[in-house]
N, C-alpha and C positions, 0 to 999 in steps of 0.2 A: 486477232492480236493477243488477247490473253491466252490463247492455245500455245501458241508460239513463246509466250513467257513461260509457260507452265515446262513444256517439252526442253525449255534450253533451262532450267532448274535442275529437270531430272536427271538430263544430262551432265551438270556438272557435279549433281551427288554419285554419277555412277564412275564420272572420272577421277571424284577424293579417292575413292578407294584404292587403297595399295595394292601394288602387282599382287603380295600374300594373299590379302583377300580375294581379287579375282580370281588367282587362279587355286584356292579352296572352294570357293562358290562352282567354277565351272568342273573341277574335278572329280565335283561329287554329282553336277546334275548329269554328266556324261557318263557315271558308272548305274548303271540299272542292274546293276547286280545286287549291288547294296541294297537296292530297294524293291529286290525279289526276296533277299533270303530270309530275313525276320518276317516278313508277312506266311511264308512256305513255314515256318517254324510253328508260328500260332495253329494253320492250318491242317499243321499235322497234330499239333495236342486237340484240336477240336474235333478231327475223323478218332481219333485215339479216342477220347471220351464218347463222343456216338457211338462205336463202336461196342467200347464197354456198356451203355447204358442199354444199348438192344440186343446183348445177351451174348457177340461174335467172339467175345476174348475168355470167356468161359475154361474153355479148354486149356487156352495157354496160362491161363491161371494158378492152373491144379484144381479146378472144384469138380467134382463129383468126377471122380478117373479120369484126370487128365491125364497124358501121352508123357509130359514133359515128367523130367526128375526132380526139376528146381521149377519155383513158384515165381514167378513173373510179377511184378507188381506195375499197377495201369500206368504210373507215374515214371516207375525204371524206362517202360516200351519210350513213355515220351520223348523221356533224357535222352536215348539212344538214339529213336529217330534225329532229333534236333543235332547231336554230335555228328549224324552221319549226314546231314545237309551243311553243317557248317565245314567236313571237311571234303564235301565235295566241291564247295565255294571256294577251295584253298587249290583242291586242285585246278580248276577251270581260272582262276588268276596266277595259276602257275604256268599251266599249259596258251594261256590266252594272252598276247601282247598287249592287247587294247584295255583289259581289263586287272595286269600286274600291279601288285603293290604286296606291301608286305603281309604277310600269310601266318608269322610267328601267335599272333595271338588270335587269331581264328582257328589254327592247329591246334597251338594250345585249350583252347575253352572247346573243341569239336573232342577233344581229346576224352579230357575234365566230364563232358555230361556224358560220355558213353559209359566213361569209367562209374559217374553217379549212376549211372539205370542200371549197369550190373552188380554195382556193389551188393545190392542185399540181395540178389541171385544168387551170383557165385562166390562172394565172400572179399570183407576188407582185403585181407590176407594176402589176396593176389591181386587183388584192381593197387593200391599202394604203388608197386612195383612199378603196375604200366603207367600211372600219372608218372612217376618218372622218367620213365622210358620213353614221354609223351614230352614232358619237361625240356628232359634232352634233344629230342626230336626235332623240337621245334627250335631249338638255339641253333641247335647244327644247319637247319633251313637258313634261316634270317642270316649264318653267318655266310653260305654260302650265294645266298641273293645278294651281299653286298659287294 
């Protein structure tokens, strides 16, 4: 008997809730996209830093003859990675029904850290440009998903 009061309790807190909140609760337990890409994010600044710390990034560096013309810093590789997982998260809720929603500020910020990991590469000067051209990019998306 107390099971039975306990279970028609729970039930009727899961029924106060508003359709809003139901269906934010289940929208989000059903996209597992969301809850791949921040995790994929950390785990590439953490191969990035291993990497660095056992000597593989050396080269793309610039230190002792490296190949490259511009100096790489461990932090830019990260930023870029992270932009280039956030916008492939934009494409796959682009190209994916199940998983669509709006893409404008995932584009946006996938944009943003690319442009951070190159800036001190290849220079303010021209990353500027492309956050706007990213700016852009992404309004003209959002205006066309709606």
């Amino acid at each position: 008997m107390p099971d039975e009061k306990f279970d028609e309790k729970e039930l009727e807190k899961r029924d106060e809730k508003t359709p809003e909140e139901k269906s934010w609760d289940e929208k989000y337990r059903r996209d597992p996209l969301s809850a791949v890409v921040w995790p994929a994010i950390l785990i590439w600044a953490g191969l990035v830093l291993l990497a660095n710390n056992l000597g593989f990034l050396d080269n793309l560096r610039g230190l002792s003859g490296g190949r490259f013309f511009f100096q790489v810093e461990i932090w830019g590789i990260i930023f870029i990675g992270a932009g280039v997982i956030l916008l492939i998260e934009a494409v796959i809720r682009l190209m994916m029904p199940v998983y669509r929603r709006d893409v404008g500020g995932t584009l946006f910020l996938g944009i943003l850290f690319i442009a951070i990991g190159l800036g001190n590469t290849i220079g303010w000067n021209f990353i500027w440009p492309l956050i706007l051209i990213g700016l852009g990019l992404s309004i003209v998306v959002r205006g066309i998903n709606r």
